[in-house]
C-alpha positions as CSV (number, residue, x, y, z in Angstrom):
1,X,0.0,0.0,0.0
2,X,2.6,2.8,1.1
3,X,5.4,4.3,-1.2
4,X,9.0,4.4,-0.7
5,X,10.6,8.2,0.2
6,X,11.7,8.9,-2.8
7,X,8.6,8.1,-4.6
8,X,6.4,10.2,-1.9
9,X,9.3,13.1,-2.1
10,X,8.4,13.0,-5.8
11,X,4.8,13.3,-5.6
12,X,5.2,16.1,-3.2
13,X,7.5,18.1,-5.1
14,X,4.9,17.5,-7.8
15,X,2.5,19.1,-6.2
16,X,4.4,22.1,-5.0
17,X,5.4,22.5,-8.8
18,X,1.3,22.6,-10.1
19,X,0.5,25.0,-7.8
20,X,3.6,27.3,-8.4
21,X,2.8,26.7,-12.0
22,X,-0.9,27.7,-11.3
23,X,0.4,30.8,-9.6
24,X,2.5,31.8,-12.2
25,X,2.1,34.5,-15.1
26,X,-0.2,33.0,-17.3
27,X,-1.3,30.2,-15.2
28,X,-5.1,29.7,-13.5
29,X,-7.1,33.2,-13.1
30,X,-8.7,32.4,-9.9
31,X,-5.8,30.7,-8.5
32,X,-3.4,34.1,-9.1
33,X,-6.0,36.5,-7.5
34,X,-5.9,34.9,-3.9
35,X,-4.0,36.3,-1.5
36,X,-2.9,34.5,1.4
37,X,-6.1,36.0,2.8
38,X,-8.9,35.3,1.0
39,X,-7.5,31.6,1.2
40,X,-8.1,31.3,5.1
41,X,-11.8,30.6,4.7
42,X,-10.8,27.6,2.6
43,X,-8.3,25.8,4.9
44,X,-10.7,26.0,8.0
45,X,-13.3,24.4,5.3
46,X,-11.0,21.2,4.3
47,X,-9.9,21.1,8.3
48,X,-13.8,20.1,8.9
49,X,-14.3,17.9,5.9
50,X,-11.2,16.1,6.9
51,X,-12.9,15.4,10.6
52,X,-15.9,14.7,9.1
53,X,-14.4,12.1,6.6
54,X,-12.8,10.8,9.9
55,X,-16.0,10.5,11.9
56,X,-17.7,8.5,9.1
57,X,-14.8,6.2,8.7
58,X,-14.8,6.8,5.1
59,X,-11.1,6.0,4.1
60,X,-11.4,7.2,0.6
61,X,-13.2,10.7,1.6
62,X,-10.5,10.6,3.9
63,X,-7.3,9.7,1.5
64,X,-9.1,12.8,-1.2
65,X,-9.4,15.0,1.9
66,X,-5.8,14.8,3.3
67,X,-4.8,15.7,-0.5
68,X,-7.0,19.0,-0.2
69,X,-5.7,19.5,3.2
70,X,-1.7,19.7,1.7
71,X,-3.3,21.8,-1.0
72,X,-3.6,24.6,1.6
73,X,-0.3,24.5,3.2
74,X,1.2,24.4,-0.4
75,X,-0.5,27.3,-1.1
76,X,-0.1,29.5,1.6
77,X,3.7,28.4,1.4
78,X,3.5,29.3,-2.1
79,X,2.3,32.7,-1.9
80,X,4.7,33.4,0.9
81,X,7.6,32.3,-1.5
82,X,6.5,35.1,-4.1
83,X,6.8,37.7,-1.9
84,X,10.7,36.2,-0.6
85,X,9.1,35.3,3.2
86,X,9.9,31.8,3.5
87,X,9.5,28.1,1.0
88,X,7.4,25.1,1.5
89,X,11.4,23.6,2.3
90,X,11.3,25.8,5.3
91,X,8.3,25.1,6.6
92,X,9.0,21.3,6.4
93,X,12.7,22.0,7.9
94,X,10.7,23.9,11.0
95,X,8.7,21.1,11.6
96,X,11.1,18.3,10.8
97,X,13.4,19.8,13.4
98,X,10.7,20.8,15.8
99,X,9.7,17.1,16.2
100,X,13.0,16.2,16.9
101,X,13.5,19.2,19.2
102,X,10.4,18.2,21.3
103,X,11.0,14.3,21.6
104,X,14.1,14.1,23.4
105,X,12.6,11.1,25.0
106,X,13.5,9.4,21.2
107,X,16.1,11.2,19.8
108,X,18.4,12.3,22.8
109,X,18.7,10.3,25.7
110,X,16.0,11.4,28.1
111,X,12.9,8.9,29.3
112,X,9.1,9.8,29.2
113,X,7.4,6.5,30.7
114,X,3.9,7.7,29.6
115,X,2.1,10.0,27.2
116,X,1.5,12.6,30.0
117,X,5.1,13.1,30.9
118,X,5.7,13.6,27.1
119,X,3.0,16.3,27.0
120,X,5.0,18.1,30.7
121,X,8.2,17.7,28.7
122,X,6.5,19.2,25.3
123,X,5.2,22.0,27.0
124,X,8.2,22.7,28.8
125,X,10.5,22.6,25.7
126,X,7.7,24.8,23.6
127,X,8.1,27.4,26.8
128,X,11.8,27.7,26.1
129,X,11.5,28.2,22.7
130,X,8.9,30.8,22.9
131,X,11.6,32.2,25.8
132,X,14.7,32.1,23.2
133,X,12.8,34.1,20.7
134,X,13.4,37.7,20.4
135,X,9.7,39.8,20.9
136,X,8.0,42.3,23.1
137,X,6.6,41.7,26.4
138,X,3.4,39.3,25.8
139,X,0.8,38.2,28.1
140,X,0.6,34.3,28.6
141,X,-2.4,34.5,26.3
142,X,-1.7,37.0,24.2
143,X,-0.3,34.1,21.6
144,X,-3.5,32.3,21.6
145,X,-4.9,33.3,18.0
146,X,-8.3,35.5,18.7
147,X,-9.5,34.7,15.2
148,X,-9.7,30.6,16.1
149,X,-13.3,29.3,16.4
150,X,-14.6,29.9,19.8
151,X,-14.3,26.3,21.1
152,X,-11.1,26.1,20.0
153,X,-10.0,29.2,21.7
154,X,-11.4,28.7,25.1
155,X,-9.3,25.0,24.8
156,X,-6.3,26.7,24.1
157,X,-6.8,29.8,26.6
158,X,-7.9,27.7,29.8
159,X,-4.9,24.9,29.2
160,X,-2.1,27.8,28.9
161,X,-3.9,29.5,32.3
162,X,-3.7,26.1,34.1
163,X,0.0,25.4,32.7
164,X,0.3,28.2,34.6
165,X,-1.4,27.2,37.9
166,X,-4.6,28.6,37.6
167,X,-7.0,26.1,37.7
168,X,-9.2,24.2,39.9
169,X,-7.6,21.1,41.7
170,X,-10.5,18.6,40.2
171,X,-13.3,17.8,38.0
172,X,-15.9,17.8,41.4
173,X,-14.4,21.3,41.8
174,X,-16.0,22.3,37.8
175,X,-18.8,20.5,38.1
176,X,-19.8,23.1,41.3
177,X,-18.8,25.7,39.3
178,X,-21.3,24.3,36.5
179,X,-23.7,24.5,38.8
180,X,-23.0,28.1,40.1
181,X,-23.0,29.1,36.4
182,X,-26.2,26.7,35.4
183,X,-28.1,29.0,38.4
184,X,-26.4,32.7,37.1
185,X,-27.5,31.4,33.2
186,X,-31.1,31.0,35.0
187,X,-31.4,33.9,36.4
188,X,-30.5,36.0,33.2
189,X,-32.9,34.5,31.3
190,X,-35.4,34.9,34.0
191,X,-34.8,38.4,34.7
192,X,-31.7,39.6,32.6
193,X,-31.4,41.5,29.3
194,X,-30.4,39.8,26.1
195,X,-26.4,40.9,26.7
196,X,-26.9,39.3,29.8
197,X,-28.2,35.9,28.7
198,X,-25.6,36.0,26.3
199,X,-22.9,36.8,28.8
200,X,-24.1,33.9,31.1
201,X,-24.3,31.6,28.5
202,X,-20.4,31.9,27.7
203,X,-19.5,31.6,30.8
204,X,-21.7,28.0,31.0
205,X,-20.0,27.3,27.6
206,X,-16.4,28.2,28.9
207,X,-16.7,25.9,32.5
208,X,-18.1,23.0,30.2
209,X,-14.9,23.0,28.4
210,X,-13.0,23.3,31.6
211,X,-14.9,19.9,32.1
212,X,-13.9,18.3,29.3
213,X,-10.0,19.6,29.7
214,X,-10.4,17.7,33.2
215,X,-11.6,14.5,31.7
216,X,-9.8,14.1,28.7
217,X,-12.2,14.8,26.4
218,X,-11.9,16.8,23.0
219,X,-15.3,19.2,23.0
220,X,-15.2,19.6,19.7
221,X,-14.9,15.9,18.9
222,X,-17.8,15.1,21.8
223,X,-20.2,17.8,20.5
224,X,-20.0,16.3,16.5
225,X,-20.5,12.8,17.9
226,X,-23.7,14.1,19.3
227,X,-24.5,16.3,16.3
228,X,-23.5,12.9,14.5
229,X,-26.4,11.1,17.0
230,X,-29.1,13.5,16.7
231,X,-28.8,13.4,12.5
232,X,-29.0,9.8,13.0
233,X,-32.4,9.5,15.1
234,X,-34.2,12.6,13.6
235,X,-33.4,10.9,10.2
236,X,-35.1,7.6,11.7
237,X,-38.1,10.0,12.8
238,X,-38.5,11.3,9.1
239,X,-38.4,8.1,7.1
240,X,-41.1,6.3,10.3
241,X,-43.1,9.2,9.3
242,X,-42.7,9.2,5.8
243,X,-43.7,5.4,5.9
244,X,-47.0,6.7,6.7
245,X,-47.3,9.7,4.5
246,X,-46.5,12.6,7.2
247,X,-43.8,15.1,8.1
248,X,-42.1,16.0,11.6
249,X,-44.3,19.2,10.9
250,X,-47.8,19.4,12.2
251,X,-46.8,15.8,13.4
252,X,-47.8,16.2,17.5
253,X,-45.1,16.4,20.0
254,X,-46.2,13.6,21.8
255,X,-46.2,11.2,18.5
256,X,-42.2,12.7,17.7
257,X,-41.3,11.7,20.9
258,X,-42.2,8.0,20.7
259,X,-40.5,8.1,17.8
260,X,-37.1,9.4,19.2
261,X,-37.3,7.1,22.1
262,X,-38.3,4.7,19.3
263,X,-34.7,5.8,17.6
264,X,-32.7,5.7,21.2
265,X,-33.3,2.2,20.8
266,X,-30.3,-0.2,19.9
């Protein structure tokens, strides 16, 4: 199935040479009017169908996807080399050296016994690095990207803070502090303005990904699974509906939910 080095080196190359051809004068219209930000939209899209094509197993979605997915860093890479920033080589020397950099446990002579030691002795090297690199006074969160998707942003914000110390000492601990904010969320929508809601809805939002941080559980990977699960039974509610010539509209509550506990089943 795989490819030796050379051949997979040469099918690389290949593809860094059709996009700089499609870059170049006389090459693709669309392709030469991008800029390296109107292409942003389009990497965030191929990082979702990649997880999707992941979540439904499919390996060929998956094997087209991954192509897609190099498309973007070629291109980005590509459009930084016109304008005498960096190459696609550099990019795959930072990260061919940053792997070895980080794993001293397999290329030096350092141990890590299990996979959270290697994460306390990744962290610890990526501190130094950030240390060893010439820039103006920054605020332990004032590298976390703002433009990321909210869920991704709140992972990334509350694992630096408690790298740092500030965090609760254990899950119990979160799960009072879901409660607190479960009663403050109430209360806004009882009494509160819309900003308000709004405001205590983050802040339940933010604590339930504290939760997951504490149980070693991806959010974003736990919420499509039950986006994944609710497509699954609503479509089962449709077609036992369909079967006898209705829709879920103007369909009574009560006979939907027999139907969904129906589609719970096993």
């Amino acid at each position: 199935m795989g490819d030796g080095t050379n051949a997979t080196g040469s099918r690389f190359q290949r593809l860094v040479e059709i996009m700089a051809r499609l870059r170049a004068p006389g090459g693709c219209p669309w392709d030469r009017e991008q800029t390296i930000d109107s292409i942003k939209k389009y990497t965030l899209e191929e990082t979702y169908e990649v997880l999707d094509a992941i979540d439904r197993r499919d390996w060929t979605d998956l094997r087209d996807e991954l192509g897609d997915f190099l498309l973007q860093a070629v291109f980005f890479a590509q459009m930084a080399s016109e304008e005498k920033h960096f190459t696609i080589s550099d990019s795959l020397d930072a990260i061919n050296e940053k792997l070895v950099r980080r794993h001293p446990h397999i290329f030096s002579d350092e141990t890590a016994a299990t996979g959270d030691d290697v994460k306390k002795r990744w962290d610890e090297i990526k501190a130094e690095e950030r240390r060893q690199k010439p820039q103006t006074p920054q605020g332990l969160l004032d590298t976390v990207p703002r433009a990321l998707p909210a869920l991704v942003e709140a992972q990334q914000i509350t694992s630096r803070a408690a790298a740092a110390g500030f965090d609760w000492s254990n899950a119990e601990q979160v799960l009072e502090k879901l409660d607190e904010e479960v009663a403050e969320f109430n209360e806004a929508r009882m009494k509160g303005t819309k900003d308000q809601i709004e405001d205590e809805l983050g802040d339940l939002l933010f604590v339930l990904v504290n939760l997951a941080r504490f149980v070693k559980v991806d959010p974003e990977q736990a919420l499509r699974r039950t986006n994944a699960k609710f497509r699954h039974r609503f479509g089962h509610v449709e077609r036992r509906l369909a079967a006898q010539g209705k829709q879920v509209s103007g369909t009574p509550i009560d006979d939907l939910e027999v139907l969904w506990q129906e589609a719970k089943q096993p």
